[in-house]
MIRO-329122 format. One record per residue (C-alpha): residue number from 1; chain; x, y, z. Coordinates in Angstrom, 2 decimals, padded with zeros to 5 digits, always signed. Example, Ala and Ser with C-alpha at 12.3 -4.5 7.8 and 13.67 -1.06 7.14 Angstrom:
// MIRO-329122
@pos->1 unit->A x->+012.30 y->-004.50 z->+007.80
@pos->2 unit->A x->+013.67 y->-001.06 z->+007.14
//
This chain:
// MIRO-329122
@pos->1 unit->A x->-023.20 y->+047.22 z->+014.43
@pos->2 unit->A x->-025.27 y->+043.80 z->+014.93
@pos->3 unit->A x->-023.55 y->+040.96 z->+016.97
@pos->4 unit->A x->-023.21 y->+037.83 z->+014.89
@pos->5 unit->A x->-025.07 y->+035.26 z->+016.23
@pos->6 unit->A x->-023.07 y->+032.55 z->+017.86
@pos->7 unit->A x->-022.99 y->+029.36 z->+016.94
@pos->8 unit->A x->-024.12 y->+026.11 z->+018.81
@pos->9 unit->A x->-023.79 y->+022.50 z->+019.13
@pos->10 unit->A x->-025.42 y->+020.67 z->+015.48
@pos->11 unit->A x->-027.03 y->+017.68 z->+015.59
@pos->12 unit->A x->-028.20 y->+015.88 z->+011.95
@pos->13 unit->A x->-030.41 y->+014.00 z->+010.13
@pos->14 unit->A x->-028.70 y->+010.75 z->+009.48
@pos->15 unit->A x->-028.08 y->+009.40 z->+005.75
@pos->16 unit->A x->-029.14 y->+005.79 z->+005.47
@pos->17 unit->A x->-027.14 y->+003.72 z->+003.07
@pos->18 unit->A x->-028.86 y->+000.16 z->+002.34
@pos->19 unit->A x->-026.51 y->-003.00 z->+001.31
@pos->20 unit->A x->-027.23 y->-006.12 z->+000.97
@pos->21 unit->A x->-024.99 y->-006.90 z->+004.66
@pos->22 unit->A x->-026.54 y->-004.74 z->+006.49
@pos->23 unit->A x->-029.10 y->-005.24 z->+009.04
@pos->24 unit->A x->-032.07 y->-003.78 z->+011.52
@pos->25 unit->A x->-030.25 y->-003.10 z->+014.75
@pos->26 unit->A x->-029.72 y->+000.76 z->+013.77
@pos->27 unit->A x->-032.89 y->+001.62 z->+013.57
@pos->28 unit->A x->-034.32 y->-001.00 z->+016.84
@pos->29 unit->A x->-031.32 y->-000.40 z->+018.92
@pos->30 unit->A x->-031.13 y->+003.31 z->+018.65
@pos->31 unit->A x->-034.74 y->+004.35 z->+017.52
@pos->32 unit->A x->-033.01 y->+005.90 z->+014.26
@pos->33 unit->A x->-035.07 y->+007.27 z->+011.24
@pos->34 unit->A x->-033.21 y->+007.95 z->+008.37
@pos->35 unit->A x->-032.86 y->+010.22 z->+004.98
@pos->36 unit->A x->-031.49 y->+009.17 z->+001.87
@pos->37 unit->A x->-029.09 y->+010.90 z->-000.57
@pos->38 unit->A x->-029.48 y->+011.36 z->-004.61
@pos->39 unit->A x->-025.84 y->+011.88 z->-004.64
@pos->40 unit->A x->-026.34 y->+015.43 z->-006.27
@pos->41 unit->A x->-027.35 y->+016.98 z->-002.37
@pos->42 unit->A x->-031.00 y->+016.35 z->-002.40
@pos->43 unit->A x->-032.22 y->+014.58 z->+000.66
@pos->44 unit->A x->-036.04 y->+012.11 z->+000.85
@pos->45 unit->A x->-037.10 y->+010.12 z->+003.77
@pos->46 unit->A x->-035.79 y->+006.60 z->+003.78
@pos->47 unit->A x->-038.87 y->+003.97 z->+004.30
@pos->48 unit->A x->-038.60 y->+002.13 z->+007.28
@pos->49 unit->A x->-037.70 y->-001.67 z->+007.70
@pos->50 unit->A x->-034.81 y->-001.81 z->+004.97
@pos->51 unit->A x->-031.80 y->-003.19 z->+005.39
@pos->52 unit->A x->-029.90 y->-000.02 z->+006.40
@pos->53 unit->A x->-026.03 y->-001.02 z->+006.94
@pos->54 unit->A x->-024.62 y->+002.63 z->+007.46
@pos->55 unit->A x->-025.38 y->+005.67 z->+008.72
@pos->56 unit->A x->-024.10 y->+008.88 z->+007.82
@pos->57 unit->A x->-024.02 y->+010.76 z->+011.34
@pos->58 unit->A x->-021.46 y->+013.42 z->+010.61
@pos->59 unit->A x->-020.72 y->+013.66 z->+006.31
@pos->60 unit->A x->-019.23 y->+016.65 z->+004.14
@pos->61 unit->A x->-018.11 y->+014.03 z->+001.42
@pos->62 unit->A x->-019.61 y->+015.73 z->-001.45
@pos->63 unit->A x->-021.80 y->+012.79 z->-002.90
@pos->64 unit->A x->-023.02 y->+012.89 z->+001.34
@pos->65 unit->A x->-023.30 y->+016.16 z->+002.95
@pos->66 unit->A x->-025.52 y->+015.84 z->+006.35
@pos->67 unit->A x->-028.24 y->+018.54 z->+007.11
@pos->68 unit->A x->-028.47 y->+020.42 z->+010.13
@pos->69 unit->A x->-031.11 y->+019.51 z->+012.24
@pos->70 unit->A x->-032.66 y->+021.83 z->+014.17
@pos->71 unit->A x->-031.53 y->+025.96 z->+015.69
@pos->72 unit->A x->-031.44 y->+028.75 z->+013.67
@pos->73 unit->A x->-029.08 y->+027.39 z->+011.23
@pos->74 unit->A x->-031.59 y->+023.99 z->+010.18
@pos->75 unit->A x->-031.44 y->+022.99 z->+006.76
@pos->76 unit->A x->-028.14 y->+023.85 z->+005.69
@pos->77 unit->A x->-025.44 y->+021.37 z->+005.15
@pos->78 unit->A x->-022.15 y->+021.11 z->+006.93
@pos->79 unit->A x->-020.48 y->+022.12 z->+003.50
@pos->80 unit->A x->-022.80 y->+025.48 z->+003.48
@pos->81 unit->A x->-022.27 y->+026.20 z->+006.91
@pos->82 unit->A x->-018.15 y->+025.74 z->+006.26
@pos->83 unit->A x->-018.35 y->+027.37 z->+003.51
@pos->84 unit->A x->-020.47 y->+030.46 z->+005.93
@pos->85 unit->A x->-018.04 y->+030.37 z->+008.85
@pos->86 unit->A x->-014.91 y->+028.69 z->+007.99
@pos->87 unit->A x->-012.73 y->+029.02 z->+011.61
@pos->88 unit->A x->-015.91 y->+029.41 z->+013.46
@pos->89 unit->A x->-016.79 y->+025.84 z->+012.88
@pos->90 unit->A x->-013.16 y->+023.97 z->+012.98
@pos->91 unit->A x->-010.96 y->+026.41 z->+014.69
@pos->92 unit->A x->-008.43 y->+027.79 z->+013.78
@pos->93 unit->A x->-005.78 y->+025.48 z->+013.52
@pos->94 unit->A x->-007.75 y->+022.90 z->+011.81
@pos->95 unit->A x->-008.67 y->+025.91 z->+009.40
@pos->96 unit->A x->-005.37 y->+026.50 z->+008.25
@pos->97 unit->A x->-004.47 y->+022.95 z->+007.71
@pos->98 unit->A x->-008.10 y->+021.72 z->+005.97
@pos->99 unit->A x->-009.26 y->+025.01 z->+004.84
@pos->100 unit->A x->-012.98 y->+024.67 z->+003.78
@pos->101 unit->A x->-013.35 y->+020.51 z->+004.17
@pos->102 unit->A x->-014.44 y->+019.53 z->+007.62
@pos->103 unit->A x->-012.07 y->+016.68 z->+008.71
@pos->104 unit->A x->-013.91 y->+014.10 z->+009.91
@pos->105 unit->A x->-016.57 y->+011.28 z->+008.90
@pos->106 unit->A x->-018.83 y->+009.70 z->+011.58
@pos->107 unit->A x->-020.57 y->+006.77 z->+010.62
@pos->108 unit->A x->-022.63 y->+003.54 z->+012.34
@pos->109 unit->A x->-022.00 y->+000.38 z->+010.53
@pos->110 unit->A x->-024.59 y->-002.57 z->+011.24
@pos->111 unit->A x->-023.08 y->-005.41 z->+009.84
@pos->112 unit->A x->-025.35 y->-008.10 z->+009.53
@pos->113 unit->A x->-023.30 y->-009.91 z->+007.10
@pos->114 unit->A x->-019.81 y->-009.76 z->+005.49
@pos->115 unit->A x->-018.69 y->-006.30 z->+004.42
@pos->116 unit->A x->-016.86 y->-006.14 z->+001.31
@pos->117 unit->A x->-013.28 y->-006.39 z->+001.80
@pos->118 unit->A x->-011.54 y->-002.54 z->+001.48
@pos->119 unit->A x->-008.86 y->-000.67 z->+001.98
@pos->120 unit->A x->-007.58 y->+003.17 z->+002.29
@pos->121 unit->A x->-004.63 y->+005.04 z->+001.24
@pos->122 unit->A x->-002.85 y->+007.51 z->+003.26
@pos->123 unit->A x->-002.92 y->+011.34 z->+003.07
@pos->124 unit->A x->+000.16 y->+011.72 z->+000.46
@pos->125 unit->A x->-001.17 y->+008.94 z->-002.16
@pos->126 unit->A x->-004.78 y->+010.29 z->-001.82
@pos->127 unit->A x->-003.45 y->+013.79 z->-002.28
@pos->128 unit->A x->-001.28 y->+012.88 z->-005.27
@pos->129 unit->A x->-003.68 y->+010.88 z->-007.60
@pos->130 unit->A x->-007.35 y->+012.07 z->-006.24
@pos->131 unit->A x->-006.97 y->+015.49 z->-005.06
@pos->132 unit->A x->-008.70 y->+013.94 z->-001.33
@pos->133 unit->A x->-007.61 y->+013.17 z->+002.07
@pos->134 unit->A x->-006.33 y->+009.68 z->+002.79
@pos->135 unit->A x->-008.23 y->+007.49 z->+005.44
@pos->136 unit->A x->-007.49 y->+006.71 z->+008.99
@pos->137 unit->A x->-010.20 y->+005.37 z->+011.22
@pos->138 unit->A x->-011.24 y->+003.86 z->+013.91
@pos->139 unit->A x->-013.90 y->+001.04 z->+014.81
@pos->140 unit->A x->-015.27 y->+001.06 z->+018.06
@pos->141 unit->A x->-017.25 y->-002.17 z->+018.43
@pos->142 unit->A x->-020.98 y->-001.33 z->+020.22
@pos->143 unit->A x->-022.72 y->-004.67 z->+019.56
@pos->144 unit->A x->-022.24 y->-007.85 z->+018.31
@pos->145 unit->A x->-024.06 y->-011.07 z->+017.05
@pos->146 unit->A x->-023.30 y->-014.87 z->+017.67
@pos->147 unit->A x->-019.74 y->-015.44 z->+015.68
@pos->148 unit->A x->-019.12 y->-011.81 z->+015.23
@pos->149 unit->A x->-015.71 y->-011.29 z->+013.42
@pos->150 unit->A x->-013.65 y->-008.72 z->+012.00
@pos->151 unit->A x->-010.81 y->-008.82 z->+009.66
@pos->152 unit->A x->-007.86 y->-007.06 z->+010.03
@pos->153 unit->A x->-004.80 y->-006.93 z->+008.04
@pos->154 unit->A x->-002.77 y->-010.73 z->+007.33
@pos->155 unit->A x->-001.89 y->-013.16 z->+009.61
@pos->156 unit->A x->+001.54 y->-013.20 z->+008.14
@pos->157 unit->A x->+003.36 y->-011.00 z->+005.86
@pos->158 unit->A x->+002.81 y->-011.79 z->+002.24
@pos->159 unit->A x->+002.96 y->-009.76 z->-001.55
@pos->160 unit->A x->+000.73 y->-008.28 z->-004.02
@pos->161 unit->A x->+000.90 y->-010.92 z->-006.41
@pos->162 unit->A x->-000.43 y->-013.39 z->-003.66
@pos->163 unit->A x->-003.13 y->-011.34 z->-002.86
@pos->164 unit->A x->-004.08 y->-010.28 z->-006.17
@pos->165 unit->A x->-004.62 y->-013.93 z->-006.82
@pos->166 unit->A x->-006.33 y->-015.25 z->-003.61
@pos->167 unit->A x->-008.82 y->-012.12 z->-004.53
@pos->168 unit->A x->-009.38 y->-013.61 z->-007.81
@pos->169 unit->A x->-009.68 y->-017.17 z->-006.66
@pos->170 unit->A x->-011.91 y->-016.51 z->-003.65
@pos->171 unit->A x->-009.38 y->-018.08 z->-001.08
@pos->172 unit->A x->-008.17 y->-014.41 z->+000.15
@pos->173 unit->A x->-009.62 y->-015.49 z->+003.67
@pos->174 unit->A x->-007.12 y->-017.94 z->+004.52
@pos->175 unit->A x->-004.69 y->-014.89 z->+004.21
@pos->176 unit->A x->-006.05 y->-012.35 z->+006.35
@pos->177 unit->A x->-006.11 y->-011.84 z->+010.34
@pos->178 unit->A x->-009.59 y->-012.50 z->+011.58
@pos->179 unit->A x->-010.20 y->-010.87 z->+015.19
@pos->180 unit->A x->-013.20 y->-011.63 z->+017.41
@pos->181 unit->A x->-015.09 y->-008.20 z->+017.93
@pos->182 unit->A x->-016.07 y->-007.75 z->+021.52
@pos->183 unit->A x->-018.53 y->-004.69 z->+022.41
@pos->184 unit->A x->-016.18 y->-002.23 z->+023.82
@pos->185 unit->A x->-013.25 y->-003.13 z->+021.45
@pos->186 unit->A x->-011.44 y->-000.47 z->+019.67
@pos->187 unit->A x->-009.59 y->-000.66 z->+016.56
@pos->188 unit->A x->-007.66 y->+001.41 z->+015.02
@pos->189 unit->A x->-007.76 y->+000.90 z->+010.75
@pos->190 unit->A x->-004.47 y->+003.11 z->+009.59
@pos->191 unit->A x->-003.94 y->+003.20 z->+005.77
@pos->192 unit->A x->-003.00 y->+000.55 z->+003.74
@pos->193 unit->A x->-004.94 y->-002.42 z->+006.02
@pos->194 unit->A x->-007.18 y->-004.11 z->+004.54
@pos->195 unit->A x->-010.42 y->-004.97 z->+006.76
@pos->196 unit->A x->-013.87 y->-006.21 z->+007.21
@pos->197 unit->A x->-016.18 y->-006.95 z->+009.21
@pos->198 unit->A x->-019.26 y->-009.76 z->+009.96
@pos->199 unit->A x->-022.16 y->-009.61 z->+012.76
@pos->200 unit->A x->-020.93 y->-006.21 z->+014.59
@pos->201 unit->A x->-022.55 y->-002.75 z->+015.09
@pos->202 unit->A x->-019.70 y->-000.46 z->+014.63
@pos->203 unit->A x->-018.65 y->+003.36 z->+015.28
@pos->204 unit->A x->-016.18 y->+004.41 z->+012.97
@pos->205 unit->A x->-014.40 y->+007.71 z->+012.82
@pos->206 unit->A x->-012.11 y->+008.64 z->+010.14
@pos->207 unit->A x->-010.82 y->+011.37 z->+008.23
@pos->208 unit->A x->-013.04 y->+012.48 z->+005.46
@pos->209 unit->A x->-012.78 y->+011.17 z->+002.26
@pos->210 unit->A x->-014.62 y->+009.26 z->-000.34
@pos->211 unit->A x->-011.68 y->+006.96 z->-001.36
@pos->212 unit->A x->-013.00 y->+003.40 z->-000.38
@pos->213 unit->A x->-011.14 y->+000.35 z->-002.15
@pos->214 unit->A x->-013.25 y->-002.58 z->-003.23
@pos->215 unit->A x->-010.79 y->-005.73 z->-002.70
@pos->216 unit->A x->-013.22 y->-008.61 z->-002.61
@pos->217 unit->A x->-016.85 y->-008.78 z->-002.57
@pos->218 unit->A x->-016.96 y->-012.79 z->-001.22
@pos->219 unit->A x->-018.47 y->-014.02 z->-004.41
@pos->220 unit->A x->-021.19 y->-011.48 z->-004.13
@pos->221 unit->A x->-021.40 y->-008.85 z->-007.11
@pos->222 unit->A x->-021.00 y->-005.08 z->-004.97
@pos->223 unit->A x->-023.04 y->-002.76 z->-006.57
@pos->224 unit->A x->-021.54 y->+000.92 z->-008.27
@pos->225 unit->A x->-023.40 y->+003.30 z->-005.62
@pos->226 unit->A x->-021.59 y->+001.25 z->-002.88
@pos->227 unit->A x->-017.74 y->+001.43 z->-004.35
@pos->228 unit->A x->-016.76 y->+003.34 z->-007.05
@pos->229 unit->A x->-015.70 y->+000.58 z->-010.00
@pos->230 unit->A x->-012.48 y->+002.96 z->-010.59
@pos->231 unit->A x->-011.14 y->+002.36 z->-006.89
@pos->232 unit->A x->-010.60 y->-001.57 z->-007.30
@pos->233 unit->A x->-007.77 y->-004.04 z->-006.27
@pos->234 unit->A x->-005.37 y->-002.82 z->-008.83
@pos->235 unit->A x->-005.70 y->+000.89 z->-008.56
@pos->236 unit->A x->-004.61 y->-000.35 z->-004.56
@pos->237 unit->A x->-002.03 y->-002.81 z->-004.67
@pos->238 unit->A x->+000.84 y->-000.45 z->-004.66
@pos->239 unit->A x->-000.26 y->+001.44 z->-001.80
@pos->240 unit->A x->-001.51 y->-001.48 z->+000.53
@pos->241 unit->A x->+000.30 y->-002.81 z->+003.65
@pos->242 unit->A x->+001.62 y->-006.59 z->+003.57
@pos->243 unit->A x->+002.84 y->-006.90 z->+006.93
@pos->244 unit->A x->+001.46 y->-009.13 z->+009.26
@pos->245 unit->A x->-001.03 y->-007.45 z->+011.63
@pos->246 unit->A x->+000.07 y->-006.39 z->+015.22
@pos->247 unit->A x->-001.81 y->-006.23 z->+018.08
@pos->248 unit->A x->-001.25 y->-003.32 z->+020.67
@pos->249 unit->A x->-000.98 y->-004.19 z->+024.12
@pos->250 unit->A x->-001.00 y->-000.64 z->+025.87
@pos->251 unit->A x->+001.99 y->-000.27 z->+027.93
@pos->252 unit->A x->+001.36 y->+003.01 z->+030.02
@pos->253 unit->A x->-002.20 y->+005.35 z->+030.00
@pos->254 unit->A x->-001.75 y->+007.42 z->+027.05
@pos->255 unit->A x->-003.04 y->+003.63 z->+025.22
@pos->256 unit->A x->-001.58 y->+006.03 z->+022.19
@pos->257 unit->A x->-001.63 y->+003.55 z->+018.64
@pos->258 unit->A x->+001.77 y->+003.04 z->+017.21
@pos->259 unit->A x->+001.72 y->+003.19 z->+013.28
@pos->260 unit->A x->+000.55 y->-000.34 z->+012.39
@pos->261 unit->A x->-003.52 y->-000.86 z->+012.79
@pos->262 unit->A x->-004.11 y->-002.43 z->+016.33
@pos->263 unit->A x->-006.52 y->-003.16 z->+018.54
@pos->264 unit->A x->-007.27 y->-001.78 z->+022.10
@pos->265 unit->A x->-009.73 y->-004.38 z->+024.10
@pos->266 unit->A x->-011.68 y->-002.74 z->+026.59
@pos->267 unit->A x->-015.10 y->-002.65 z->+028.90
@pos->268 unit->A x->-017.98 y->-001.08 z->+028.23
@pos->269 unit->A x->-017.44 y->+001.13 z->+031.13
@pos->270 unit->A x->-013.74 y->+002.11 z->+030.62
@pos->271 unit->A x->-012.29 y->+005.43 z->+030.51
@pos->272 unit->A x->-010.06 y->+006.64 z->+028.38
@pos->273 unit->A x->-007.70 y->+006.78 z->+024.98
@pos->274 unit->A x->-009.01 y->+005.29 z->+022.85
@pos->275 unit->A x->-006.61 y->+006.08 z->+019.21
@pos->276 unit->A x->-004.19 y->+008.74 z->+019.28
@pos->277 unit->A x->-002.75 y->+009.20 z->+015.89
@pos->278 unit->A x->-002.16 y->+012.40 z->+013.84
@pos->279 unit->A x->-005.65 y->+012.74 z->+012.43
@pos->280 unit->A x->-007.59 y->+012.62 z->+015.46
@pos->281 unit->A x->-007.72 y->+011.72 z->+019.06
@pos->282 unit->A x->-010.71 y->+009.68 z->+020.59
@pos->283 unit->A x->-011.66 y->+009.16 z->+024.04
@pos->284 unit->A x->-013.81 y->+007.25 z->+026.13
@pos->285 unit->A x->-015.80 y->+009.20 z->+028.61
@pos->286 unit->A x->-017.70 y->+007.08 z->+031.48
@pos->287 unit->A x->-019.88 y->+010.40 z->+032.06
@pos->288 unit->A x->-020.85 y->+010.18 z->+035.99
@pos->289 unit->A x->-020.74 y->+013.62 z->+037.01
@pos->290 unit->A x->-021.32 y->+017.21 z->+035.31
@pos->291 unit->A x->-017.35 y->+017.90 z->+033.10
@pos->292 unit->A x->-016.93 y->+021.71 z->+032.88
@pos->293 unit->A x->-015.17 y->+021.59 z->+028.71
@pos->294 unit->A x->-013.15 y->+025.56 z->+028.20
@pos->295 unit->A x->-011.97 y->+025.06 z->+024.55
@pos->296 unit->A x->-009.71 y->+028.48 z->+025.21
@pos->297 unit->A x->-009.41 y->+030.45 z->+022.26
@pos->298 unit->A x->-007.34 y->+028.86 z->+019.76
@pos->299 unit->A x->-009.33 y->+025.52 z->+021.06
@pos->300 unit->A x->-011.18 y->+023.56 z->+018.20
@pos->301 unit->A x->-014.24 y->+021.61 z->+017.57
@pos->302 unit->A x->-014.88 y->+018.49 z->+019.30
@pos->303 unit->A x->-017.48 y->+015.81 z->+018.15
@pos->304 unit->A x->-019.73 y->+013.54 z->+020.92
@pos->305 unit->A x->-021.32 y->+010.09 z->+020.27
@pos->306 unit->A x->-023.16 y->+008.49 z->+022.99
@pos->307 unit->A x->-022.64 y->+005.03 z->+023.81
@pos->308 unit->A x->-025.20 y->+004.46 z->+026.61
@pos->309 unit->A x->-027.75 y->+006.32 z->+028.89
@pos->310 unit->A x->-028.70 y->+009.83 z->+027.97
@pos->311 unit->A x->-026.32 y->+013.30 z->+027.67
@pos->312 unit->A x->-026.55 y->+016.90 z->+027.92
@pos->313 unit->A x->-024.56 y->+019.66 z->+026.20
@pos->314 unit->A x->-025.58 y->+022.70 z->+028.26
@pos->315 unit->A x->-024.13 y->+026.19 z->+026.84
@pos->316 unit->A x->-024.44 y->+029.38 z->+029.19
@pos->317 unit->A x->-026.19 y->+032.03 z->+027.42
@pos->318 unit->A x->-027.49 y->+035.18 z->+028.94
@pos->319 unit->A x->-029.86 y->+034.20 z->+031.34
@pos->320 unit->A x->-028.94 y->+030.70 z->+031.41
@pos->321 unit->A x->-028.51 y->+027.56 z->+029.88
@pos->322 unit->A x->-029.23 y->+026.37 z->+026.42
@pos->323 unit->A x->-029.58 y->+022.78 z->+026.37
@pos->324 unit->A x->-028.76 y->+019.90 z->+023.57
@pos->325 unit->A x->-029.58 y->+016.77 z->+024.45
@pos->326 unit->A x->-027.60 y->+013.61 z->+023.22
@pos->327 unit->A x->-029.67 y->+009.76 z->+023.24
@pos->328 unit->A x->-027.63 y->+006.72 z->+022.94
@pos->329 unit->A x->-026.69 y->+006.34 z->+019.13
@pos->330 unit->A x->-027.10 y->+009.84 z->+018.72
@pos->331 unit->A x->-023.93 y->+012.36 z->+017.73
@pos->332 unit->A x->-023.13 y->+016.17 z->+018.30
@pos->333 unit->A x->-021.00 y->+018.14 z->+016.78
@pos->334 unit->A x->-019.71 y->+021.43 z->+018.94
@pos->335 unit->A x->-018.14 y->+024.74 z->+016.70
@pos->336 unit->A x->-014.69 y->+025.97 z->+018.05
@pos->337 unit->A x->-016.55 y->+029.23 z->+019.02
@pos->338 unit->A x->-018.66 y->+027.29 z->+021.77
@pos->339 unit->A x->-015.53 y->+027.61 z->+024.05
@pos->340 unit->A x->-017.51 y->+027.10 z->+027.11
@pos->341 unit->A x->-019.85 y->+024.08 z->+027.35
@pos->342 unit->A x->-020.67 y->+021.46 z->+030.40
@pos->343 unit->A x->-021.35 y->+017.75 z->+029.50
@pos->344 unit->A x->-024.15 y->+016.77 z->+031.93
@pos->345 unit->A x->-025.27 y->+012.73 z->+032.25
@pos->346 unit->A x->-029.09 y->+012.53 z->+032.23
@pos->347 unit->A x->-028.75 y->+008.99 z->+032.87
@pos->348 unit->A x->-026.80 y->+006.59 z->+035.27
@pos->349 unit->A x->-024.26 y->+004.31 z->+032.68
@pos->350 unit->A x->-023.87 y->+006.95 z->+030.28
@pos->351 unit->A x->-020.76 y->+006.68 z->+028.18
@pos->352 unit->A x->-019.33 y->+008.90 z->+025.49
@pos->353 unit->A x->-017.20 y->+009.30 z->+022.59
@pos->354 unit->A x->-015.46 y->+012.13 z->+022.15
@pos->355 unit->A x->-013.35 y->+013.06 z->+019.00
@pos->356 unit->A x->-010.69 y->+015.61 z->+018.81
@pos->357 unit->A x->-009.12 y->+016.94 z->+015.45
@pos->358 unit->A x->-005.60 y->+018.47 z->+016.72
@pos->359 unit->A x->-003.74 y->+018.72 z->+013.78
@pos->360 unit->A x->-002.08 y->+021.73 z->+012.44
@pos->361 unit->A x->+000.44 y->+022.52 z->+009.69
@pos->362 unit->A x->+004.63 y->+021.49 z->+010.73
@pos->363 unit->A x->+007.30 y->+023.33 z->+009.89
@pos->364 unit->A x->+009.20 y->+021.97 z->+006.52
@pos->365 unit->A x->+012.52 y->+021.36 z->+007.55
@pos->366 unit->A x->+014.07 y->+022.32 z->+004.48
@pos->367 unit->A x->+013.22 y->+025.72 z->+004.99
@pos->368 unit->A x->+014.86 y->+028.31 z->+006.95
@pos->369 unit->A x->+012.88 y->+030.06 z->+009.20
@pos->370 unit->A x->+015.71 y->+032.90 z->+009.22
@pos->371 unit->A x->+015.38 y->+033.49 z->+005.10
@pos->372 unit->A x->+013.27 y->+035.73 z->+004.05
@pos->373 unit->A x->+009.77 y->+035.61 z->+002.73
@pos->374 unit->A x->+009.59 y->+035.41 z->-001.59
@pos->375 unit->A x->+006.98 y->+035.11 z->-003.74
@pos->376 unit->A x->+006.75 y->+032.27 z->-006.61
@pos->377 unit->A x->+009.08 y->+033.06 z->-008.73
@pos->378 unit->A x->+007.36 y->+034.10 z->-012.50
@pos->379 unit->A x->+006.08 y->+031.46 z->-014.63
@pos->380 unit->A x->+005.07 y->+029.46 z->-012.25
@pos->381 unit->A x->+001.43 y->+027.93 z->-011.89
@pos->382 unit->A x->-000.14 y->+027.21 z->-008.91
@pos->383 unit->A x->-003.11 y->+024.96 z->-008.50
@pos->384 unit->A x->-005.64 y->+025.87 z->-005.41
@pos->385 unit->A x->-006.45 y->+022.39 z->-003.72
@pos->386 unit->A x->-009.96 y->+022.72 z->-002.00
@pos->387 unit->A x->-009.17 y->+019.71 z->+000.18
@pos->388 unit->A x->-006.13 y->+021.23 z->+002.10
@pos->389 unit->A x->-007.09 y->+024.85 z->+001.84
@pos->390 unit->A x->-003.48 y->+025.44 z->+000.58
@pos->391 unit->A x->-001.52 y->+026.06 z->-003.00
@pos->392 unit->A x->+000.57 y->+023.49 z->-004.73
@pos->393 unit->A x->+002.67 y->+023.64 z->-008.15
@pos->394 unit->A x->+000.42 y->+021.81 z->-011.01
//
C-alpha cells in the first residue's frame, strides 16, 4: 500500500482588503502583492498602489479562505485541505475541540487612518445567536506613524445607554481609553472591548470568526463589504464590557494576560510571552541561533510570522533538508504531522511570532465520570454544529 504523502509547512497568497483608512506601508514595508476575494471563493490579482488596510495572511472565514501557495498541495484552500486531512493539519486535540474550522485568523492591519470603532463577543454568545466562534485577539504593534494611537476599552466604567448615545452624537471619544502604540507593544483585545486604532501597522491574531461589530464609523459612512449592517451597536450592547480598561504590568515571566484586555509594552528585541489566554498562546522569538521544534505526537500546529531579518523552516526528509523560507511580513503555517522541524535565522535581528492553539475539550463537572455511557434518549434532535465539530440539542 502507497505511503501518504506528508504534509509540510503552507505559506499563502495574501487577501488584500482596501478601506478608506488604510494605507501603503504593507505593500513598501514588506514587498507584499496581494489577491482579492469575490466573497463566493474566487480569487483575482489586486492592482497595485491601492489603499490596502488588511491583509488576510492566514483565513478559513468562509467569505475569506486563503490559497496555498506553493508544494504539492498549491491551489487549494485551507478549508479544502481541512476538510482533506482534518487531525493532520490541527492535531489532534484541536481536532476534537474545532472539528473541521481551523482556529485561528492572521491578519496585517495598516492603519493609516481611524479604524472603525468594533467590538467582539465571546465564544458562548457567538455560539448561541450565530452558530461561530467568539473573538479573542491580539495586536502586536510593528510600526507606527507620528501620533499613532489606539483605543482600548473606557477610561472609566460607564453603561450602555451612555454609550449608545455618545455613538449617536459623535462624542464616544471622550469615553474611551486611548493608548499610545509603540512598535513592539502587545495587546491583548478579549471579548467585549471595544477598540481602534490610528497610524499603526498591526499583527493581529485571533480566533476565527467573521463576527466584527460596527460601533462608530467617526462620521464616516463604513461601507457593507467592510461590516456586516446586521452586526451593529445594538445587536452588541448586551454583550460589551463597561469596565474601565486595565493595564497589565507583568509580575513574574509567564507575562500570562489576566481576563480584562491589557497591554504588554515591550522592545523590539524581547523574548518572550506575549498573550496567554485560552484560545491561543503567542510568543516572541529573538531567533539568534538554529531552535530544534519536536511537536511529539499528540503535539499540534504552530503558526510563524516574522518580524525582522529573514527565517528558515528546515524539515528532514530522506536525504536531507527541505527548506521554507520566511521574509519579514511573511507567515507560515506548520501541520501537526511536521513533528520535527528546526527554525534557522538567515539573518542577524531576526524576530518571530509564534502562535500556539492549545486548547482541548474540559471535563463538564456535572457529569460523572463513574456513570455509565447512554445514548440520547428518543425524541430528541440533535443539531451538528460545523464550527465546534460537536452535537448540540436544537
Amino acid at each position: 500500500m502507497e505511503e501518504p504523502r506528508k504534509l509540510y509547512p503552507f505559506k499563502f497568497l495574501p487577501i488584500g482588503e482596501t478601506f478608506a483608512w488604510g494605507g501603503t506601508r504593507l505593500e513598501k514595508k514588506y514587498g507584499k502583492s496581494f489577491v482579492e476575494s469575490d466573497g463566493q471563493g474566487r480569487l483575482g490579482k489586486l492592482e497595485k498602489g491601492g489603499r490596502v488596510a488588511e491583509s488576510h495572511e492566514i483565513a478559513d472565514l468562509g467569505y475569506r479562505d486563503s490559497q496555498i501557495l506553493d508544494g504539492w498541495l498549491a491551489g487549494n484552500t485551507l478549508s479544502e485541505v481541512m476538510d482533506m486531512y482534518l487531525d493532520r493539519i490541527v492535531g489532534e486535540k484541536a481536532f476534537a475541540y474545532y472539528g473541521r474550522q481551523f482556529p485561528l485568523s492572521i491578519k496585517l492591519i495598516d492603519a493609516e487612518g481611524r479604524t472603525p470603532l468594533m467590538v467582539h463577543p465571546d465564544d458562548e454568545t457567538a455560539s448561541q445567536r450565530y452558530d461561530f466562534l467568539g473573538k479573542s485577539k491580539m495586536w502586536y504593534v510593528l510600526e507606527t506613524r507620528p501620533g499613532a494611537r489606539l483605543w482600548l476599552g473606557f477610561k472609566a466604567d460607564t453603561d450602555a445607554g451612555e454609550l449608545y448615545s455618545a455613538c449617536l452624537d459623535g462624542s464616544v471619544e471622550g469615553l474611551l481609553n486611548a493608548v499610545e502604540a509603540r512598535p513592539g507593544d502587545c495587546f491583548a483585545v478579549r471579548p467585549g472591548t471595544v477598540h481602534a486604532a490610528e497610524g499603526a501597522v498591526l499583527l493581529e491574531v485571533s480566533e476565527a470568526s467573521p463576527l466584527d461589530f460596527c460601533l462608530h464609523g467617526w462620521g464616516g459612512e463604513v461601507p457593507e463589504d467592510e461590516f456586516d449592517p446586521a452586526l451593529s451597536l445594538e445587536e452588541a450592547l448586551d454583550f460589551i464590557d463597561f469596565r474601565s480598561f486595565r493595564r497589565y504590568a507583568p509580575q513574574d515571566d509567564s507575562n500570562v494576560i489576566p481576563g480584562a484586555s491589557s497591554v504588554i509594552p515591550g522592545g523590539a528585541k524581547e523574548s518572550g510571552t506575549l498573550v496567554k489566554c485560552p484560545e491561543f498562546t503567542a510568543t516572541k522569538m529573538d531567533l539568534k541561533d538554529p531552535l530544534h521544534i519536536m511537536a511529539g505526537e499528540n503535539g499540534g500546529f504552530a503558526v510563524y510570522f516574522c518580524v525582522s531579518g529573514e527565517a528558515s523552516v528546515q524539515v528532514p526528509v530522506p536525504g536531507g533538508m527541505e527548506s521554507t523560507v520566511l521574509a519579514a511580513g511573511e507567515t507560515v503555517l506548520v501541520p501537526a504531522e511536521v513533528d520535527d522541524f528546526f527554525l534557522v535565522p538567515r539573518q542577524s535581528g531576526t524576530v518571530l511570532v509564534e502562535v500556539l492553539v492549545e486548547r482541548e475539550e474540559e471535563a463538564d463537572a456535572y457529569i460523572d465520570p463513574s456513570a455509565e455511557p447512554e445514548l440520547p434518549g428518543e425524541g430528541e434532535e440533535f443539531k451538528f454544529n460545523s464550527v465546534y465539530g460537536r452535537f448540540s440539542k436544537n
